[in-house]
Structure formats: structure tokens, C-alpha cells
C-alpha positions, 0 to 999 in steps of 0.5 A: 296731242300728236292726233289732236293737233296734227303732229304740229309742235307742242306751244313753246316747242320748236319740234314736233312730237313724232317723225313721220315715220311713226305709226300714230301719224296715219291716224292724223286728220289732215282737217284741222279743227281747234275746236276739239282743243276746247273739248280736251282741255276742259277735262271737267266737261268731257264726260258730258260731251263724249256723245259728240264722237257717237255720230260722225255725221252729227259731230260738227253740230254738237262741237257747235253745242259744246262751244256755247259753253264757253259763253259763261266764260268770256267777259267784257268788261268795259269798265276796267277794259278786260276782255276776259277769255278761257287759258285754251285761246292763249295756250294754243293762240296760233290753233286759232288764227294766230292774231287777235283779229282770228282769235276773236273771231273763232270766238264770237261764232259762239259767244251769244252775249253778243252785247258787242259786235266782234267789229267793234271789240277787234277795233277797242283791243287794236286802240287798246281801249280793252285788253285780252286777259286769260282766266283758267 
């Protein structure tokens, strides 16, 4: 978690895991990239997924890969106004811009059921016209 997320406070958490005097925190990237939190958290896939780390001069195109399948887990259903995403986007909301506007906008860079443009689903959950729910 401290490597992970750069040593930022856990959700829920007012302190980080470590001081900077610990040893772990000279392994910190100071890149940030909330896509491995999808990786981590959806242990059930990581062993499919563990190729990603083999090459790092292909690694951003195989997060890439990985992210489309979060695909099956996003659903817009317009009829009960539910946009339905993974539990990781409201455990780690901040990770992914903090507001509404960024997180689905994260999310739509690789949500290819694009029935909807991200324009027009920021605009239904900012009228309330579609509420965010989170499914594990």
C-alpha cells in the first residue's frame, strides 16, 4: 500500500502509513498511476495480469489492456438512473481526480460500450438525472 499509492494516507485515514525516514519510501515512484490500484484490488485477476510488470517499456500498453475489463463492469441504466461502477473508483475516489467530473472521465478512457459520451453522463449525474452507484 505505502509503494503503491505513494505513502499517501490510507481512505479514511488522516496519516500516512510511514515517516520518510522509512526505508520502503525510496522504492516510491513519484509518478502517479491509479491504474495499478484496479490491478491490486481485483485480486481474482491478477494472476492473468502479472505479464504486465515483465516489460517495462510495454507496461502502460498492457494496464491499457487490462483497464477494458472493467468494461463489463460499468452499467448505465437509464431506466432506473444508475450509473453502476467497480467499489476500487469510491474506495480510492481521490486516486482518480477527486470529483465526479475526473473520475469518469478516467473511466471512460476505456469503457468501449460508449453508448454514451462522457459529456453527456458527467451532465445527467451533475442534474441528477443518473446517480453513481458502487458494486463489489
Amino acid at each position: 500500500h505505502i509503494i503503491l499509492r505513494g505513502n499517501k494516507p490510507p481512505p479514511h485515514s488522516f496519516f500516512r502509513m510511514t515517516g520518510d525516514a522509512d526505508e520502503r519510501t525510496k522504492l516510491i515512484n513519484p509518478l502517479e498511476d491509479p491504474r495499478i490500484l484496479c490491478l491490486c484490488l481485483d485480486k481474482g485477476q491478477i494472476p492473468n495480469f502479472v505479464v504486465i510488470f515483465e516489460n517495462p517499456e510495454t507496461m502502460d500498453d498492457k494496464f491499457d489492456e487490462f483497464l477494458k475489463y472493467f468494461d463489463e463492469e460499468v452499467e448505465i441504466d437509464t431506466t432506473n438512473e444508475e450509473l453502476t461502477l467497480p467499489i476500487v473508483f469510491k474506495t480510492y475516489y481521490s486516486e482518480f481526480g477527486g470529483t465526479d467530473q475526473k473520475l469518469l472521465k478516467f473511466v471512460w478512457n476505456w469503457y468501449e460500450n460508449k453508448e454514451f459520451k462522457v459529456k453527456e453522463i458527467i451532465k445527467m449525474v451533475r442534474r441528477s438525472r443518473l446517480m453513481i452507484k458502487y458494486e463489489e
